[in-house]
N, C-alpha and C positions, 0 to 999 in steps of 0.2 A: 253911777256908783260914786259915793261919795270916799274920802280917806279923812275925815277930822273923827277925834274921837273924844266923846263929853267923859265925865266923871259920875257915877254914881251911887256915892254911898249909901247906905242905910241910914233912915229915918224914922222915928216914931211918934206917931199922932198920940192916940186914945182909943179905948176900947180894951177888948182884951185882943189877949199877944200871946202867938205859939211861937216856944222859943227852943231852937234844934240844938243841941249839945254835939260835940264830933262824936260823940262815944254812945250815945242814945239811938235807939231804931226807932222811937216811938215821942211823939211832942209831947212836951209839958204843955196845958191850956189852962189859962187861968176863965173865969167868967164873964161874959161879954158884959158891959156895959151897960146901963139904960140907955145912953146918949146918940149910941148906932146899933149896938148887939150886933157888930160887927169881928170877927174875928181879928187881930191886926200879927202880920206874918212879919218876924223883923229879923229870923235867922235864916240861914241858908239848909235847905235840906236834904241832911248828909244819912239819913235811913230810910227805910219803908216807912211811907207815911201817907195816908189818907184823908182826903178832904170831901166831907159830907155835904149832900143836897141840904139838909136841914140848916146850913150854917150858909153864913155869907164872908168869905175870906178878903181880908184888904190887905193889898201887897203896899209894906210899910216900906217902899228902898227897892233895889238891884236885889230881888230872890233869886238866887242860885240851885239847880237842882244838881249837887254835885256828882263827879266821878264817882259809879257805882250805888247810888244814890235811886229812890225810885219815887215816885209820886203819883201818885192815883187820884183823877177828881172823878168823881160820883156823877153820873147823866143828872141832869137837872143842876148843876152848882152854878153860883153866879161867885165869880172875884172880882172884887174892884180896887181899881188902881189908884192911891192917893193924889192927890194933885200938887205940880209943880214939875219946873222946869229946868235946863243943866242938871249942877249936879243933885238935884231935889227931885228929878224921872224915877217912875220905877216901872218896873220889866220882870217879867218872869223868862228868865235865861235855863235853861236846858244845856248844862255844858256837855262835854263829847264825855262819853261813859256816863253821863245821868239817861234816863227813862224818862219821861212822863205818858203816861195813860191817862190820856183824857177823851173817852172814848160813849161819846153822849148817842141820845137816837133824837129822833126827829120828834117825837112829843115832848122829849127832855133834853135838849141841846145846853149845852154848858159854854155859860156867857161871860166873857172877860168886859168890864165897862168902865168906867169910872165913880169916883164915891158919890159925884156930883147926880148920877144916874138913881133916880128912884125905885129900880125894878126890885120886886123881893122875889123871893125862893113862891111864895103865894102866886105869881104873876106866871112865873114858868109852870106853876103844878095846874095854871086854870087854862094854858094852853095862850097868852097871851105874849110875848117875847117882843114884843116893844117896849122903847123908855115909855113911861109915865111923864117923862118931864123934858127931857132932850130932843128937840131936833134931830135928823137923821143927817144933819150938814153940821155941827158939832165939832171942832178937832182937837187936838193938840193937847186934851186933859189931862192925859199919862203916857205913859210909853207904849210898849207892846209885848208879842211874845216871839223870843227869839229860839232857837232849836240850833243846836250845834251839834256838826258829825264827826266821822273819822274819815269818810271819802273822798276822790280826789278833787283837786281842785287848780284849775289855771292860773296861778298869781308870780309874782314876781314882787322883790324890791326896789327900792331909790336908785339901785343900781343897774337893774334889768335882769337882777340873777333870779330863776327860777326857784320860788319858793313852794313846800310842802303843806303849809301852813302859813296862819295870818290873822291877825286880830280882826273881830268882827265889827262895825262900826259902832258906834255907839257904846262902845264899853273900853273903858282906859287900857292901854297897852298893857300895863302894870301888873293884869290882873288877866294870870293865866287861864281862868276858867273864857275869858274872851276869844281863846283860842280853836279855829275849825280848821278843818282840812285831814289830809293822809291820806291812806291807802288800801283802806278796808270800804271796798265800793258795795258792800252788802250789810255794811255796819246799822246798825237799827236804834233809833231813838226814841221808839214805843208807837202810840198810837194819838191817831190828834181826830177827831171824830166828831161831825157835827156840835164844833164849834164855832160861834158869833164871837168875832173882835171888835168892839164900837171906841169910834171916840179920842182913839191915841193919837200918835205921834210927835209926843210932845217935841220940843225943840232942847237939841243938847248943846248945839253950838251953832253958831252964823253957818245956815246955810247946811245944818246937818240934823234931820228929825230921825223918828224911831220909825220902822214902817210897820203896818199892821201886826204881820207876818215875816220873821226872815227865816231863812232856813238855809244854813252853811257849812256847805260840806257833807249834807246830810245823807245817810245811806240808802239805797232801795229795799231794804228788809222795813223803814219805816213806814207808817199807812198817813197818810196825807186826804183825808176824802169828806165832803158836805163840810168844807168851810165860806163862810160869810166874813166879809170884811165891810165895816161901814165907817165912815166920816174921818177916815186917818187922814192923820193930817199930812204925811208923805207918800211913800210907794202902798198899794195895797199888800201885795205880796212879792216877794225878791228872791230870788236862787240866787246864791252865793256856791256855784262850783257842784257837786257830789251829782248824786245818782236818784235821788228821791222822786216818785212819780206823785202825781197830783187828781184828782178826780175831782167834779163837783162842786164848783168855786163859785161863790158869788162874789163881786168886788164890786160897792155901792161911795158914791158920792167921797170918794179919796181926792186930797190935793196936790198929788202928783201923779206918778205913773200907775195904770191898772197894774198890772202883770210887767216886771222887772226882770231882765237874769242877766247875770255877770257868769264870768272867770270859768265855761265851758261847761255849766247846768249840761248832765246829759240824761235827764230824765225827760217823761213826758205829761202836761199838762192835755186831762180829755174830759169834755164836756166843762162849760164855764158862760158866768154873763158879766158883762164889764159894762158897768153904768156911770156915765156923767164924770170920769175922771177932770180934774183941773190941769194935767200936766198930759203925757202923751198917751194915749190907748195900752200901746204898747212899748216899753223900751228894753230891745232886745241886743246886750251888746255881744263884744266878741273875744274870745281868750285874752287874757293878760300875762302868758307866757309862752311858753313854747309847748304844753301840752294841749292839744285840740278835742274836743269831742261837741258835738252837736246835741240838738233837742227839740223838742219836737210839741207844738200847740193844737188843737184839733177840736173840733164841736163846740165853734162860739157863738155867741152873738152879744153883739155889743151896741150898745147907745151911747153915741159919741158925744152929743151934744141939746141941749132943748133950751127954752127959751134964759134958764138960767145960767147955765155951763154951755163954755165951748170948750172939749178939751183940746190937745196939741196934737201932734201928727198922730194917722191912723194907726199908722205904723210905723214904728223909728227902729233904723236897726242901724250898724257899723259895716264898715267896707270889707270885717273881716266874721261876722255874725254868721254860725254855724245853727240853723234855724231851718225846719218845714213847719210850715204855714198850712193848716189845713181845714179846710169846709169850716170859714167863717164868715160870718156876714155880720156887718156893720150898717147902720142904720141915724138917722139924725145927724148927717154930714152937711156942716156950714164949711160954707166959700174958703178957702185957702187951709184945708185941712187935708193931707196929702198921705199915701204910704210913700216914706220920703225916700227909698233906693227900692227901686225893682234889679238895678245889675251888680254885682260880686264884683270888685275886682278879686281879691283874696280869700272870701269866706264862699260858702255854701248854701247860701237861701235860696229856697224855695216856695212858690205861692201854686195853691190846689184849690180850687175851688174858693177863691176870695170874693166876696160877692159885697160891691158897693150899691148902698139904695141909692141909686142917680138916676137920672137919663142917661140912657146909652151913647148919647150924641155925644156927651161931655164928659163921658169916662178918664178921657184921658186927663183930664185939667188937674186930676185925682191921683197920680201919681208921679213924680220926680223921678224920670227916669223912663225906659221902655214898657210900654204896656205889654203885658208880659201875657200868652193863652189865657194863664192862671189865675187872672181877676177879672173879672166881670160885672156888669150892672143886673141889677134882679130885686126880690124883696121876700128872699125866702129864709129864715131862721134858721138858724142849723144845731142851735143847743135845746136839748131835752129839757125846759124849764120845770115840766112835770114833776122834777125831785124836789124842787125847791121850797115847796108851802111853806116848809119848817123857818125860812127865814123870815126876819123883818122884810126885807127889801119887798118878800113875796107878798108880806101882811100889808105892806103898805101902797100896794098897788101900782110898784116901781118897776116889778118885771115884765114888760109891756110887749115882750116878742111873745 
């Protein structure tokens, strides 16, 4: 988990530009352009507002879906994220009392990419959901999308005192919609729905990207299910504290950690594939306060590493990581790739049915620490890949379990 935080204003390229007034429910749109026919989004959105398949939306800057605020994207929509880095990132932020419904199906998944990315609204309607022009190893074009709750969350400040809230990274102190956390663990921030994240993470400061997907503080009334994450350029996905469960994950070719969670995540992530990360499989840490709660991983399989990626540890967790580990198996394990604590001094982890593709001879070389019943050598998958067609990863012949 990172603590620096970039700047990012609004920006305006070209095209046309829906622009939110605080007192309007409804955008003013002017005409898209010949140059993109690109829609360009440059205010924050403070009513009910709808974003059509027909249309291609670019996020101009830091969009905000504000407090009480709702936003609805159409199954089939593509938005693209303009390019640049610091404070030139943009992000579609979800502050705490915003909505968003984005709640796509599997012939029409709603794709967030970058401008650089050729896909059209034509490409999704013929069933095709790859770039035209992009690499699936691509990063750092734009930012990502962040979701913020009201749930609880583990954090503390400079001084150790337990905090209730906390600025999410990437977004200036300054700017309170940056703020997640509280006490409403059933708090709901709509619907995220077979959606494709490609492409992000741009870089906001030394040493501090966007990650595909955050989600901070988020409540368990939200539905989290059939998301794809490709070519971010930091964490794929990160729990940042709250209650939100997860279904359905893909997480392809990211340069840092698959699956992240901070600050006492007690929700559950079930069924998921984690492909070719550049940083660790897994990095699962452990409260950063004094309030505990646990969470729980289950029905993976993952490809550690192939001839072009080795990612980092199988499994990285903390001495104080409140974690069960459950029926995953890991597969494409190069030499000095370890699950790096099988013992607790502090925290609560647990391993169920871990299953490393090895030799049984050499299982142990494979983890840091006690071989514990709970991990085993084998070569049997344990994620339902079956739901997956709808993603690139699947079109592209990348989900090999």
């Amino acid at each position: 988990m990172k603590r620096l935080f970039g700047l990012l204003p609004f920006i305006v390229l070209s095209s046309a530009v829906i622009m939110m007034s605080s007192c309007d429910d409804e955008p003013t749109v002017t005409e898209p352009t010949p140059s993109t026919g690109n829609i360009v989004v440059t205010q924050n959105i403070s009513g009910s507002t709808t974003w059509t398949k027909d249309n291609v939306y670019q996020l101009g800057g830091r969009i905000t879906v504000l407090d009480g605020a709702t936003l609805t994207i159409e199954p089939g929509t593509i938005i693209k994220g303009e390019a640049g880095t610091g404070p030139n990132s943009t992000v579609l932020l979800v502050a705490r009392g915003g909505t968003l419904i984005a709640d796509g199906t599997a012939s029409e998944p709603i794709i967030f990419t970058s401008v650089a990315d050729e896909i059209t609204p034509a490409d999704v309607a013929s069933g095709n959901f790859a770039s035209p022009n992009l690499d699936p190893n691509i990063n750092g074009l734009w930012g990502g999308v962040i979701v913020l709750g009201n749930a609880t969350i583990s954090a503390s400040n400079d001084d150790d005192v337990d905090v209730s809230e906390i600025a999410i990274e990437g977004i200036p102190t300054s700017d309170p919609n940056g703020l997640y956390g509280g006490n409403v663990d059933n708090d709901n921030s709509g619907v995220l729905r077979y959606i494709s994240i490609r492409h992000g993470g741009t870089l906001i400061g030394a040493g501090n990207e966007i990650n595909g997907l955050t989600l901070g503080g988020v409540g368990s009334e939200t539905i989290v299910d059939h998301i794809e994450i490709v070519a971010n350029q930091d964490d794929g996905v990160e729990f940042f504290g709250g209650t939100v469960n997860a279904t359905n994950m893909v997480v392809w070719n990211v340069g840092d950690d698959g699956i992240d969670t901070d600050q006492s995540w007690a929700g559950t992530l079930d069924n998921f594939v984690v492909i070719t990360p550049s940083g660790h499989n897994f990095e699962l840490d452990g409260p950063e306060g004094t309030f505990e709660a646990g969470h729980t991983i289950k029905n993976g399989s993952v490809l550690a590493s192939n001839e072009d990626v080795v990612s980092g540890d199988l499994i990285n967790t903390d001495d104080n990581s409140i974690v069960s580990l459950e029926n995953i198996y890991i597969t494409g394990i190069a030499d000095g790739q370890i699950i790096n604590r099988t013992e607790y001094t502090e925290g609560n982890g647990t391993f169920t049915n871990i299953i490393l593709d090895v030799d049984p001879d050499s299982l142990a070389n494979y983890v840091d620490g006690t071989l514990v019943p709970g991990i085993s050598a084998g070569a049997t998958p344990q994620a339902n890949t079956g739901v997956f067609g709808w993603t690139w990863a699947s079109q592209a012949g990348a989900i090999v379990f």
